[in-house]
FIMI-742147 format. One record per residue: residue number from 1; residue in three letters; x, y, z of N, C-alpha, C in turn. Coordinates in steps of 0.05 Angstrom, whole numbers, padded with zeros to 5 digits. Example, Ala and Ser with C-alpha at 12.3 -4.5 7.8 and 13.67 -1.06 7.14 Angstrom:
<atom resi="1" resn="ALA" n_px="00264" n_py="-00114" n_pz="00156" ca_px="00246" ca_py="-00090" ca_pz="00156" c_px="00264" c_py="-00066" c_pz="00156"/>
<atom resi="2" resn="SER" n_px="00257" n_py="-00045" n_pz="00142" ca_px="00273" ca_py="-00021" ca_pz="00143" c_px="00258" c_py="00001" c_pz="00157"/>
END
This chain:
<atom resi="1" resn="UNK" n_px="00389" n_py="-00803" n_pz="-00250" ca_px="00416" ca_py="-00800" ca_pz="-00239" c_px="00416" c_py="-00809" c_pz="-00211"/>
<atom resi="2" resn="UNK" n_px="00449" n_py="-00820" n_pz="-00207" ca_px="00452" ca_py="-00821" ca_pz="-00172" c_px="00477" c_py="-00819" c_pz="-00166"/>
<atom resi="3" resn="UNK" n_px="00482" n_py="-00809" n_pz="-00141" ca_px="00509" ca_py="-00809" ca_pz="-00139" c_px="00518" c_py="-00840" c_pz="-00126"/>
<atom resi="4" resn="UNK" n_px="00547" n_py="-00839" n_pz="-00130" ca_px="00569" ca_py="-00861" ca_pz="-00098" c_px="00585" c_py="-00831" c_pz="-00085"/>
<atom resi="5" resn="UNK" n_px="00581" n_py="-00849" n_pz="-00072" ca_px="00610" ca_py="-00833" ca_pz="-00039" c_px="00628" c_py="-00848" c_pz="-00049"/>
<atom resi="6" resn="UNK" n_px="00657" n_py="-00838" n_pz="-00038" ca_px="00679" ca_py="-00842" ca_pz="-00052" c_px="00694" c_py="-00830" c_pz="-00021"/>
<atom resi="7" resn="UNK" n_px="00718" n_py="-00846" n_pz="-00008" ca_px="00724" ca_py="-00824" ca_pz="00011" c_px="00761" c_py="-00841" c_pz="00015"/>
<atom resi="8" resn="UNK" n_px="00779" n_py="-00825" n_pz="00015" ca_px="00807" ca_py="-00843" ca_pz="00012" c_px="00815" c_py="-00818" c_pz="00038"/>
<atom resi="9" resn="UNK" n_px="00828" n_py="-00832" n_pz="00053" ca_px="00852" ca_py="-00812" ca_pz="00081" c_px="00877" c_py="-00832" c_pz="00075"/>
<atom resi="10" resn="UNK" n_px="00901" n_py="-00819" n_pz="00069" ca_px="00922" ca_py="-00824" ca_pz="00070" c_px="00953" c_py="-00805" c_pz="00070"/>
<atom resi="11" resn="UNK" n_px="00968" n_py="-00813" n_pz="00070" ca_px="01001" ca_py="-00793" ca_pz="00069" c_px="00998" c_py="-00772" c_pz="00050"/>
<atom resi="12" resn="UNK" n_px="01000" n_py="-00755" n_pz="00053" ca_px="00984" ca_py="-00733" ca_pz="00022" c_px="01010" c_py="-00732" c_pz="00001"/>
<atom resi="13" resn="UNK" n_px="01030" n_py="-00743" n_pz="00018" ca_px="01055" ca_py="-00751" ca_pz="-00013" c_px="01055" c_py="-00773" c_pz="-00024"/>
<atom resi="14" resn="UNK" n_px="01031" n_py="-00790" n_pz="-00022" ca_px="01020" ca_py="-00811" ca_pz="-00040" c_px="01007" c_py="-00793" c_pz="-00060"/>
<atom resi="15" resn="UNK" n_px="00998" n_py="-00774" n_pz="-00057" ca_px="00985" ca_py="-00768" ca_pz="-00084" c_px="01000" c_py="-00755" c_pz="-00106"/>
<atom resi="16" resn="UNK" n_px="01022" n_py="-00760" n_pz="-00099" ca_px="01045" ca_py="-00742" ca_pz="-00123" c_px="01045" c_py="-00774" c_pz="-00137"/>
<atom resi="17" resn="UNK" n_px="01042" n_py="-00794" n_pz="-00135" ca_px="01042" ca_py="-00823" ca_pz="-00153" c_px="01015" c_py="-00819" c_pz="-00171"/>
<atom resi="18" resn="UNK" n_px="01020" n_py="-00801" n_pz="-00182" ca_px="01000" ca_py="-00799" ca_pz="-00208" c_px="00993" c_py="-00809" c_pz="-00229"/>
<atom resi="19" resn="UNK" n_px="01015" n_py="-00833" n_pz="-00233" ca_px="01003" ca_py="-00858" ca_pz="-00253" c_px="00984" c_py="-00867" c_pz="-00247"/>
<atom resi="20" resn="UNK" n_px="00989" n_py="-00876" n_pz="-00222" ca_px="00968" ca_py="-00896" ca_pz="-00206" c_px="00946" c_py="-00877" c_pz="-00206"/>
<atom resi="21" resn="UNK" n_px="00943" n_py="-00856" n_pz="-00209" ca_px="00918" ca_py="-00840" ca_pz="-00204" c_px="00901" c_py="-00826" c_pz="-00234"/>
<atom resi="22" resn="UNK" n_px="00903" n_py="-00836" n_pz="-00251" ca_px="00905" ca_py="-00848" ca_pz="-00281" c_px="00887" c_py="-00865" c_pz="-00289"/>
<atom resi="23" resn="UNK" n_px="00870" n_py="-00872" n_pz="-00301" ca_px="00853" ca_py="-00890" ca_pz="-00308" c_px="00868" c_py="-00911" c_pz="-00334"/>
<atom resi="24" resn="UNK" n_px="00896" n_py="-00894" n_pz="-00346" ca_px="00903" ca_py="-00921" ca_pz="-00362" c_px="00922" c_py="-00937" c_pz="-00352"/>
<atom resi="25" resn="UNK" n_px="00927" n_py="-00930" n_pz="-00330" ca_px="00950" ca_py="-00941" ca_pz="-00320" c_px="00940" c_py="-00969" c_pz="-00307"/>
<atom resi="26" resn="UNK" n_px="00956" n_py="-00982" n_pz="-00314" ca_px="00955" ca_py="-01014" ca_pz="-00299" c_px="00947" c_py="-01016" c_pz="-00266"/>
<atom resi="27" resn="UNK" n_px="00961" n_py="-00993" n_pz="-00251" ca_px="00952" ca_py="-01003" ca_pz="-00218" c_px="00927" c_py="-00983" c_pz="-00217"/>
<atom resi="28" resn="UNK" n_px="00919" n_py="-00975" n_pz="-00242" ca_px="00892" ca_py="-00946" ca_pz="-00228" c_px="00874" c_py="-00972" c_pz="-00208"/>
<atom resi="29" resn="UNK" n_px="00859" n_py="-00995" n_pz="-00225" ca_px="00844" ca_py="-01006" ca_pz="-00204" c_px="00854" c_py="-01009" c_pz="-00181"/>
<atom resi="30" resn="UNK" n_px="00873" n_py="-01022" n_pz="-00180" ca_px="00883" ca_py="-01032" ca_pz="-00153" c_px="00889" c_py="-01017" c_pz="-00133"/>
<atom resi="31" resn="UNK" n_px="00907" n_py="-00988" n_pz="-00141" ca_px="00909" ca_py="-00972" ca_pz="-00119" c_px="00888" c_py="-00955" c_pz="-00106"/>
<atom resi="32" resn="UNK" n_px="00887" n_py="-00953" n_pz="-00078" ca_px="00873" ca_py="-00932" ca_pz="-00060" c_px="00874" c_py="-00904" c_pz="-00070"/>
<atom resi="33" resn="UNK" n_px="00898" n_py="-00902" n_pz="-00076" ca_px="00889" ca_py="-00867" ca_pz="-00086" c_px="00870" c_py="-00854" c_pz="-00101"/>
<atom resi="34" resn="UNK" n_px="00866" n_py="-00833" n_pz="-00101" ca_px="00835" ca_py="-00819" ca_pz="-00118" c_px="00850" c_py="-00814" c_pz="-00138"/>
<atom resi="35" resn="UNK" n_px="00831" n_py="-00812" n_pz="-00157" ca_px="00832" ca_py="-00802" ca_pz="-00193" c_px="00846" c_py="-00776" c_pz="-00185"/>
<atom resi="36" resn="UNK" n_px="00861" n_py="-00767" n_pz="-00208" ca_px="00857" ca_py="-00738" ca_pz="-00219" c_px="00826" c_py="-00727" c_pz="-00221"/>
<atom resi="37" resn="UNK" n_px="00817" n_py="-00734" n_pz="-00236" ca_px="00790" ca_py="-00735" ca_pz="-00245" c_px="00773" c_py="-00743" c_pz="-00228"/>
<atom resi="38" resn="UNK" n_px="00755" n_py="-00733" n_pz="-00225" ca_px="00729" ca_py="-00736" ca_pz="-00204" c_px="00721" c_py="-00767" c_pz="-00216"/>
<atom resi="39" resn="UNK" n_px="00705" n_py="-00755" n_pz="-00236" ca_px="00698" ca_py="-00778" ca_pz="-00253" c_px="00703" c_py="-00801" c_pz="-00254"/>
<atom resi="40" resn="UNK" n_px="00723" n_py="-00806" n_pz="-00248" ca_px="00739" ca_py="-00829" ca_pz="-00254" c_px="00734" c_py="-00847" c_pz="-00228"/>
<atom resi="41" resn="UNK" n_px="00729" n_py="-00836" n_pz="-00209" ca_px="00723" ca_py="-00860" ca_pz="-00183" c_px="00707" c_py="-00879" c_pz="-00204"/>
<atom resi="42" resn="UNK" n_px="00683" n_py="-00873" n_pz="-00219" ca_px="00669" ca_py="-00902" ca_pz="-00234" c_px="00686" c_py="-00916" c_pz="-00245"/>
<atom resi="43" resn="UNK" n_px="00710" n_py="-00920" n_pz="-00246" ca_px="00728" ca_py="-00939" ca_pz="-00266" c_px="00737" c_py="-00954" c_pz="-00242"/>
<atom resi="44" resn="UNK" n_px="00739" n_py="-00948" n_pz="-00210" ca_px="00754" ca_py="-00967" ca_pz="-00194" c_px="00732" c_py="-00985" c_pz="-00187"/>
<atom resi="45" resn="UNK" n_px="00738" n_py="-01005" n_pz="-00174" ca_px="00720" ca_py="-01026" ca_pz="-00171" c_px="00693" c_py="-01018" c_pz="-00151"/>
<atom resi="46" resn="UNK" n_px="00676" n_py="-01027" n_pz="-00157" ca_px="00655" ca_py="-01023" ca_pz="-00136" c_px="00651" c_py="-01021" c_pz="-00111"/>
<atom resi="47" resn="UNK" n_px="00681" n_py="-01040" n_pz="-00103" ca_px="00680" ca_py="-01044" ca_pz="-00068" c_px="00684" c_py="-01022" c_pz="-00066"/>
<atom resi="48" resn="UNK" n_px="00697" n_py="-01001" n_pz="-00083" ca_px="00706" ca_py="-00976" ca_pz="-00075" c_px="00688" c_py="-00959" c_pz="-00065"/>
<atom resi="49" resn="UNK" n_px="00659" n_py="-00960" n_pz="-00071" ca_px="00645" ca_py="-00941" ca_pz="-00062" c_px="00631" c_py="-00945" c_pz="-00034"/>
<atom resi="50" resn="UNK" n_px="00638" n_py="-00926" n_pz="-00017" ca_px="00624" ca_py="-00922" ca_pz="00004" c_px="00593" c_py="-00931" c_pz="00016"/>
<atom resi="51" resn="UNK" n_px="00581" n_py="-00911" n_pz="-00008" ca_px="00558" ca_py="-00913" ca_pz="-00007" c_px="00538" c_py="-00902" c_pz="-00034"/>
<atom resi="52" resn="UNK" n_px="00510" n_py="-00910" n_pz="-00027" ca_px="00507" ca_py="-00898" ca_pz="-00056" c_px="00476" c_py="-00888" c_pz="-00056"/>
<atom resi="53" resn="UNK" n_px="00470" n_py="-00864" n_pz="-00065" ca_px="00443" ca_py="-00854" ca_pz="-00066" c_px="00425" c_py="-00847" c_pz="-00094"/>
<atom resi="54" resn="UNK" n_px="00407" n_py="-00838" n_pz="-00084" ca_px="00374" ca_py="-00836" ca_pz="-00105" c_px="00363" c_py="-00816" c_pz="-00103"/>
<atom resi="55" resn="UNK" n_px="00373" n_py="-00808" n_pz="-00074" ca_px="00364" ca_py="-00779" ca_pz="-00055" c_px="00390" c_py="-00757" c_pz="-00050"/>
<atom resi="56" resn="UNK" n_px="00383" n_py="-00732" n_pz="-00068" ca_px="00406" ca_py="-00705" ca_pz="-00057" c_px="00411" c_py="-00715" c_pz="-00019"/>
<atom resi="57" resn="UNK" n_px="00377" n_py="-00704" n_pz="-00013" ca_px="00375" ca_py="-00697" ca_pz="00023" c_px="00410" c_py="-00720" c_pz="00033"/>
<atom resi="58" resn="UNK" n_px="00401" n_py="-00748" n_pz="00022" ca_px="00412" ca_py="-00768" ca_pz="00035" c_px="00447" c_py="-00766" c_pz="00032"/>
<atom resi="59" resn="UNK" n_px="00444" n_py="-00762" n_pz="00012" ca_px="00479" ca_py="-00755" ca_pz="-00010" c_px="00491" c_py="-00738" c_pz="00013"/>
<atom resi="60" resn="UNK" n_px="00471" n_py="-00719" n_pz="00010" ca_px="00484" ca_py="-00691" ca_pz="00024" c_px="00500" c_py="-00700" c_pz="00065"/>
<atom resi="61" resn="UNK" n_px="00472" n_py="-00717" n_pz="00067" ca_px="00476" ca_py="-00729" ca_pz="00102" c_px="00497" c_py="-00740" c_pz="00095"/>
<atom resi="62" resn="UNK" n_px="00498" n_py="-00751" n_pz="00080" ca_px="00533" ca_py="-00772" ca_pz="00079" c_px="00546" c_py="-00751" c_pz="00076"/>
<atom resi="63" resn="UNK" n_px="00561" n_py="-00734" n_pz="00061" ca_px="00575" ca_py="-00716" ca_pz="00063" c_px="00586" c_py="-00695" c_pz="00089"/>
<atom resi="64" resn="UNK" n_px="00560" n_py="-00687" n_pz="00106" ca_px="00565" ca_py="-00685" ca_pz="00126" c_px="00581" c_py="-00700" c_pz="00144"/>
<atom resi="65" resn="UNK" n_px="00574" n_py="-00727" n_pz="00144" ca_px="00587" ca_py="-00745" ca_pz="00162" c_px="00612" c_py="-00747" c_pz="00161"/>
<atom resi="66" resn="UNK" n_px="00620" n_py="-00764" n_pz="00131" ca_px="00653" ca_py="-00755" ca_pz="00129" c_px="00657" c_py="-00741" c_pz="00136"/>
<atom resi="67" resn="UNK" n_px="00654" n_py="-00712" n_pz="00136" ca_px="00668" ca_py="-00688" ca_pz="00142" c_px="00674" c_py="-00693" c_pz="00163"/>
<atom resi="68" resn="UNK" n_px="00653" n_py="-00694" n_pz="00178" ca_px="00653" ca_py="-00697" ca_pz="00214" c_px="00675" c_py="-00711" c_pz="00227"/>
<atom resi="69" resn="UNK" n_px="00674" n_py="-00738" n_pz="00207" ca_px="00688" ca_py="-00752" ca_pz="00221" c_px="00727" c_py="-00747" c_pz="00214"/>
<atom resi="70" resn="UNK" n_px="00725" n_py="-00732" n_pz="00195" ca_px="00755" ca_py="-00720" ca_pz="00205" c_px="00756" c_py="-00688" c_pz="00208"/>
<atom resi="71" resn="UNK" n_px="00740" n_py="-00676" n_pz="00210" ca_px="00743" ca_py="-00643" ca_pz="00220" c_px="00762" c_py="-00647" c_pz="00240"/>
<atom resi="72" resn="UNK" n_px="00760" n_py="-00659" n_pz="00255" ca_px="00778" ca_py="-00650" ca_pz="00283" c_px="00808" c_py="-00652" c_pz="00276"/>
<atom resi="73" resn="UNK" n_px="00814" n_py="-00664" n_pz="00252" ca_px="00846" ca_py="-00671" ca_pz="00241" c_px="00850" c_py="-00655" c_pz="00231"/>
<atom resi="74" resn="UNK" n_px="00838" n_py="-00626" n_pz="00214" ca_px="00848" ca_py="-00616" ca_pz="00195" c_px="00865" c_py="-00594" c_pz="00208"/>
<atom resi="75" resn="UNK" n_px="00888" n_py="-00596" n_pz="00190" ca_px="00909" ca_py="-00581" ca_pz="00196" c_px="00894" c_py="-00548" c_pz="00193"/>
<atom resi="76" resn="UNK" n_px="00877" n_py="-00540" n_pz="00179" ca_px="00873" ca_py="-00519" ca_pz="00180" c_px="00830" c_py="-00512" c_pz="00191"/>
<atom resi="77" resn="UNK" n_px="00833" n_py="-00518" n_pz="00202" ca_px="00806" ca_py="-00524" ca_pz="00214" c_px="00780" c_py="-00503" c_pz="00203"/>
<atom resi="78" resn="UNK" n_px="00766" n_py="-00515" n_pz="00190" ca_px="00738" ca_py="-00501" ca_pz="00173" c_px="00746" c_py="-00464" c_pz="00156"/>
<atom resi="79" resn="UNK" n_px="00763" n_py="-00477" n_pz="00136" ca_px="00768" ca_py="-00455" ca_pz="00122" c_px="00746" c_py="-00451" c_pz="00112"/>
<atom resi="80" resn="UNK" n_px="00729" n_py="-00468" n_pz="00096" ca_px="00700" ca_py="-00477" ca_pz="00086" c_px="00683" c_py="-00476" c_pz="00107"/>
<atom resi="81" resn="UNK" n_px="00668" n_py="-00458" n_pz="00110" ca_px="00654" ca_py="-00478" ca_pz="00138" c_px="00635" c_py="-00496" c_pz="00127"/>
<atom resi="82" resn="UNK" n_px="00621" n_py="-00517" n_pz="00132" ca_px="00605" ca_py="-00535" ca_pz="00137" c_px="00582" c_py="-00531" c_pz="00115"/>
<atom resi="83" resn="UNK" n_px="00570" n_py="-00511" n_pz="00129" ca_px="00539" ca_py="-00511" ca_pz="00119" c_px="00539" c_py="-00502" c_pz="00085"/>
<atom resi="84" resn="UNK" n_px="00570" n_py="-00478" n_pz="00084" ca_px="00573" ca_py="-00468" ca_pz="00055" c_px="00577" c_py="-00488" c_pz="00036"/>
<atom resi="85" resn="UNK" n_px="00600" n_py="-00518" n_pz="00045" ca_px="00590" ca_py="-00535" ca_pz="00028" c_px="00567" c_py="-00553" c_pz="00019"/>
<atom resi="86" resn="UNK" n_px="00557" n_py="-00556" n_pz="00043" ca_px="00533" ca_py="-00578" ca_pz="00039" c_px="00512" c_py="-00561" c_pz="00031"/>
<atom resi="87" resn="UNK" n_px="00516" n_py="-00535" n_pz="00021" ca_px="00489" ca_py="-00524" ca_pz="00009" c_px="00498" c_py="-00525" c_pz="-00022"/>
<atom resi="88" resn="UNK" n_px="00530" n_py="-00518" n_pz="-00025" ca_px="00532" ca_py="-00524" ca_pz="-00052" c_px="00530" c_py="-00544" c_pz="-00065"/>
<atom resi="89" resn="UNK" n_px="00540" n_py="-00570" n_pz="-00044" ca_px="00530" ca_py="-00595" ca_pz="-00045" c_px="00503" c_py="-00602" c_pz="-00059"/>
<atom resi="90" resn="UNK" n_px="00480" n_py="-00581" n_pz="-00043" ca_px="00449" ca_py="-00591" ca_pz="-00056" c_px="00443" c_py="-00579" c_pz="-00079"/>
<atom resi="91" resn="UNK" n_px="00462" n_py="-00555" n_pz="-00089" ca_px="00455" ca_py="-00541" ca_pz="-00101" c_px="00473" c_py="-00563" c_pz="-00133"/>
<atom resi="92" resn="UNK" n_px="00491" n_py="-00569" n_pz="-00133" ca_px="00507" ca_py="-00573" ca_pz="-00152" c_px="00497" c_py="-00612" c_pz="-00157"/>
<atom resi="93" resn="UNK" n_px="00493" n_py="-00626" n_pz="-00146" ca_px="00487" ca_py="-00656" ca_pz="-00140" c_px="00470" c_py="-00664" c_pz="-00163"/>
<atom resi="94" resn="UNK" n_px="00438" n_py="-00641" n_pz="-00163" ca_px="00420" ca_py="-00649" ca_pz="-00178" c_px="00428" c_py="-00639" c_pz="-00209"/>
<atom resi="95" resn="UNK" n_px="00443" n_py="-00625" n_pz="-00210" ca_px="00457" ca_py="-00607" ca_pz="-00234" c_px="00474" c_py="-00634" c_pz="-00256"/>
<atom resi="96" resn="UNK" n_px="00478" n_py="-00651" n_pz="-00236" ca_px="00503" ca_py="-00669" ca_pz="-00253" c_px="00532" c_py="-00672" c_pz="-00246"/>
<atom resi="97" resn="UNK" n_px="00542" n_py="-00644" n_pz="-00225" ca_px="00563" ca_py="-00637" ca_pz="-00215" c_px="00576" c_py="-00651" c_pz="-00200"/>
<atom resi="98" resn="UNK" n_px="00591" n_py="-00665" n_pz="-00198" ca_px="00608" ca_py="-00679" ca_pz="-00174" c_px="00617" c_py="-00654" c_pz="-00154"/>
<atom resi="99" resn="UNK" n_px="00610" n_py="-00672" n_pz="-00132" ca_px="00624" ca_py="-00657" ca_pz="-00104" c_px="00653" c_py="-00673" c_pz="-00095"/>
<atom resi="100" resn="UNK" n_px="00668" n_py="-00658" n_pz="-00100" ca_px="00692" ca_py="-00666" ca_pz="-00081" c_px="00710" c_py="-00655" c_pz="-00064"/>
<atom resi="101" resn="UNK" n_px="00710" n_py="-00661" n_pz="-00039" ca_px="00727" ca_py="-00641" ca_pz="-00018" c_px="00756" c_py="-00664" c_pz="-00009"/>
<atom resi="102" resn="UNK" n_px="00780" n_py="-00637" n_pz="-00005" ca_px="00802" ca_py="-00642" ca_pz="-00005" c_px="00814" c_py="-00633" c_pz="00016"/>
<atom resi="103" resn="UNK" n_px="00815" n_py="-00641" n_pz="00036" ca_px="00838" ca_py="-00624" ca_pz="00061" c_px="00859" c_py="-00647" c_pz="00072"/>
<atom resi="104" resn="UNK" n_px="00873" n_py="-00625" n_pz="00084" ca_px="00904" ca_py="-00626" ca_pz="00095" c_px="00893" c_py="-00634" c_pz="00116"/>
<atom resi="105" resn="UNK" n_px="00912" n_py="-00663" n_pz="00131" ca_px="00901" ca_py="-00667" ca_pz="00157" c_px="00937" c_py="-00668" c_pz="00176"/>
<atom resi="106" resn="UNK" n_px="00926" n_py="-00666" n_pz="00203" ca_px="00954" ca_py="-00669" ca_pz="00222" c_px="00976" c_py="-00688" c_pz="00208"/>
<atom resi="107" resn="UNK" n_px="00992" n_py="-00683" n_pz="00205" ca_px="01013" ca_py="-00711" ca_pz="00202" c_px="01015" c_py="-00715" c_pz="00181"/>
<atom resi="108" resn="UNK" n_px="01016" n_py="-00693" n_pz="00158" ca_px="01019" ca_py="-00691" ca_pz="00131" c_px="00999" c_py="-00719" c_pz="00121"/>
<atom resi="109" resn="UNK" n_px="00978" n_py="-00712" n_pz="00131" ca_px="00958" ca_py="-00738" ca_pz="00122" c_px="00939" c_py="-00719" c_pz="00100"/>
<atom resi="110" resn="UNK" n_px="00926" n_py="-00736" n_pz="00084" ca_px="00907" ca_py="-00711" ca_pz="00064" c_px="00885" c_py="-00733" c_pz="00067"/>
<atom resi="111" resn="UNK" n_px="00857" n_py="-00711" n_pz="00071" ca_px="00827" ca_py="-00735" ca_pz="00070" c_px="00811" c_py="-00728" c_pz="00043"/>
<atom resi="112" resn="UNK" n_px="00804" n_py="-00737" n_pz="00024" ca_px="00782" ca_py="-00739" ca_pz="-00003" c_px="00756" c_py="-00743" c_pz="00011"/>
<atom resi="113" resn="UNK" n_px="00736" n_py="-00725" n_pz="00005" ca_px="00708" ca_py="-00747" ca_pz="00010" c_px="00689" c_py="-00735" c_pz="-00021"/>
<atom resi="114" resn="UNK" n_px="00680" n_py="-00750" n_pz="-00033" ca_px="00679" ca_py="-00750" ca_pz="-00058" c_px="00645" c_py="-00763" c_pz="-00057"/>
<atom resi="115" resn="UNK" n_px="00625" n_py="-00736" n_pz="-00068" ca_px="00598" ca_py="-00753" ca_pz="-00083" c_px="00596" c_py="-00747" c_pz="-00110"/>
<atom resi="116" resn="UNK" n_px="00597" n_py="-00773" n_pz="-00135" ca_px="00598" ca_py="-00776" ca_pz="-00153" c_px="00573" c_py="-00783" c_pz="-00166"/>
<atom resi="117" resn="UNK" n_px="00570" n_py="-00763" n_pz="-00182" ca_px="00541" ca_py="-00758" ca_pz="-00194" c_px="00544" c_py="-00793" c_pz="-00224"/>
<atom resi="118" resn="UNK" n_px="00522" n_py="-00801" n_pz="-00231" ca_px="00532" ca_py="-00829" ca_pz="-00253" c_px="00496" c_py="-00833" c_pz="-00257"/>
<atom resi="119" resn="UNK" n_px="00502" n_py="-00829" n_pz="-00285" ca_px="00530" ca_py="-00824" ca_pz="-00308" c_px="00533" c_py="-00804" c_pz="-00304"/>
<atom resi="120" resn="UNK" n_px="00556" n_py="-00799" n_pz="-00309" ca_px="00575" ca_py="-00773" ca_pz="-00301" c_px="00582" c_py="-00754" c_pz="-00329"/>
<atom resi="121" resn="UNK" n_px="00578" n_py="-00724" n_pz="-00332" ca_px="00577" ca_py="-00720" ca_pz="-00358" c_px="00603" c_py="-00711" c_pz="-00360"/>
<atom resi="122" resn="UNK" n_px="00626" n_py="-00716" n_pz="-00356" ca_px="00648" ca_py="-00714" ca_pz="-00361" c_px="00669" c_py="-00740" c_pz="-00369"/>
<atom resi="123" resn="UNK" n_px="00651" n_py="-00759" n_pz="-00362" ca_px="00669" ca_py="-00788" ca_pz="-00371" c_px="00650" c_py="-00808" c_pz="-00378"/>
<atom resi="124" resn="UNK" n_px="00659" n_py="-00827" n_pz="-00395" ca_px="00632" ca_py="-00844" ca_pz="-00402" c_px="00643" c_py="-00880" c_pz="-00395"/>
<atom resi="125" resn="UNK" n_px="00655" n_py="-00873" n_pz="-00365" ca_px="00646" ca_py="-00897" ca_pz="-00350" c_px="00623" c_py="-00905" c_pz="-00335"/>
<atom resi="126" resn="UNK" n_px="00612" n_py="-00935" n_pz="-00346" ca_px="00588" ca_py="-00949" ca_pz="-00339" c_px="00591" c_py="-00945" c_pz="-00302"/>
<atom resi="127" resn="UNK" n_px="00562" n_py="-00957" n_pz="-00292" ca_px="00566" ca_py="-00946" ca_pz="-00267" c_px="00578" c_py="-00971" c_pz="-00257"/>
<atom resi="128" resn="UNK" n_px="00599" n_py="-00967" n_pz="-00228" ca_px="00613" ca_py="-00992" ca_pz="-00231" c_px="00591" c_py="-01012" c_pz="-00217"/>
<atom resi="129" resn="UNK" n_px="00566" n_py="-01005" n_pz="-00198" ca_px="00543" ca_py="-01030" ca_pz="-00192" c_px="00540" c_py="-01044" c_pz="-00207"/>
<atom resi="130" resn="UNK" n_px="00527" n_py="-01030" n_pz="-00232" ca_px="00522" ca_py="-01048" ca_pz="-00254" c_px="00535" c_py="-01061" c_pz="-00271"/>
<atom resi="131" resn="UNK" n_px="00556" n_py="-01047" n_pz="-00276" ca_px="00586" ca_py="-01064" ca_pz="-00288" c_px="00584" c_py="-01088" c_pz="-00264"/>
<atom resi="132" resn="UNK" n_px="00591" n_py="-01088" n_pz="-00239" ca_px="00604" ca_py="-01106" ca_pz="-00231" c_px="00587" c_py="-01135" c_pz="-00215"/>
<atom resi="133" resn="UNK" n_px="00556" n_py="-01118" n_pz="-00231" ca_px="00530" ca_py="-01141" ca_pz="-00223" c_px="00525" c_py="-01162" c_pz="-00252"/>
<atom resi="134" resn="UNK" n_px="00541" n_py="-01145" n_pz="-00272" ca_px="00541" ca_py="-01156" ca_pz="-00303" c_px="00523" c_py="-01146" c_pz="-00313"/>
<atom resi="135" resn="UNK" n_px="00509" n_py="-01123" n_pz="-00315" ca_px="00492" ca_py="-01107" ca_pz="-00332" c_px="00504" c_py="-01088" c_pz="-00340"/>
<atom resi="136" resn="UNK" n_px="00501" n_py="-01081" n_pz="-00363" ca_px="00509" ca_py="-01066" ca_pz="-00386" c_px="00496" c_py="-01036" c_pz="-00377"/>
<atom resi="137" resn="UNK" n_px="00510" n_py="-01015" n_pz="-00393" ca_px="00498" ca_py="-00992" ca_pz="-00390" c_px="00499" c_py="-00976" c_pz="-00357"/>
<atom resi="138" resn="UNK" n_px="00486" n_py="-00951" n_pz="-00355" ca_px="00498" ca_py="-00937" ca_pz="-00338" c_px="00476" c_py="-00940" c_pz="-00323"/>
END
C-alpha cells in the first residue's frame, strides 16, 4: 500500500455542485472540487495529486504541513488540535483508512487536505500513477 495527498482551498459554496463532485459525471475529471467520497480522488487525474508516499512517518509530515499552512485561516481555530489528528493519522494510514480533514476558512473559503490510502478498499479505482504511466493494475 501507499498513500497520495490530495489538498483543494476554495468558496465552500462550490461544494454544494455535487455533480461535479461525482465520479459519473462528465466534469468529475475536470473539476477542482473534492469527491464526495474519499476514494474517489484516484479517479481524477494524476496532476491532481500533491504528493505521494511508501512511508506513514512521511504521509503523516505532509499532513502536518497542509495543516500549517492554512491553520492561521480557520474560521474556527484548532477545534481538533494538531497532534490528535496526526496520531490518528498514524494510527488509521497503515489500516487502509483514508485521512481526510475539512475546515471552514475566513471568507466563507473551505480547505480539504486529503491522504489517500491505494488501492483503496472502498473503491476499485486503479492508482491514477499507474493509470496515467499506462500500467495496468493498482
Amino acid at each position: 500500500m501507499h498513500w497520495h495527498a490530495y489538498q483543494w482551498t476554495g468558496a465552500g459554496v462550490e461544494r454544494d455542485n455535487e455533480d461535479e463532485r461525482r465520479p459519473d459525471s462528465p466534469d468529475f475529471r475536470t473539476s477542482p472540487l473534492p469527491p464526495m467520497r474519499t476514494g474517489d480522488w484516484l479517479a481524477k487525474p494524476a496532476s491532481r495529486i500533491a504528493a505521494s508516499f511508501d512511508d506513514v512517518e512521511a504521509a503523516v509530515a505532509w499532513l502536518a504541513r497542509a495543516y500549517g499552512e492554512v491553520r492561521d485561516a480557520f474560521l474556527v481555530p484548532d477545534r481538533i488540535p494538531l497532534e490528535e489528528r496526526l496520531a490518528g493519522a498514524r494510527d488509521l494510514l497503515p489500516r487502509g483508512v483514508d485521512v481526510q480533514w475539512g475546515e471552514w476558512l475566513q471568507g466563507g473559503r473551505f480547505a480539504t487536505i486529503g491522504m489517500i490510502c491505494c488501492p483503496n478498499r472502498h473503491v476499485s479505482h486503479p492508482c491514477p500513477i499507474r493509470r496515467s504511466a499506462g500500467v495496468a493494475g493498482t
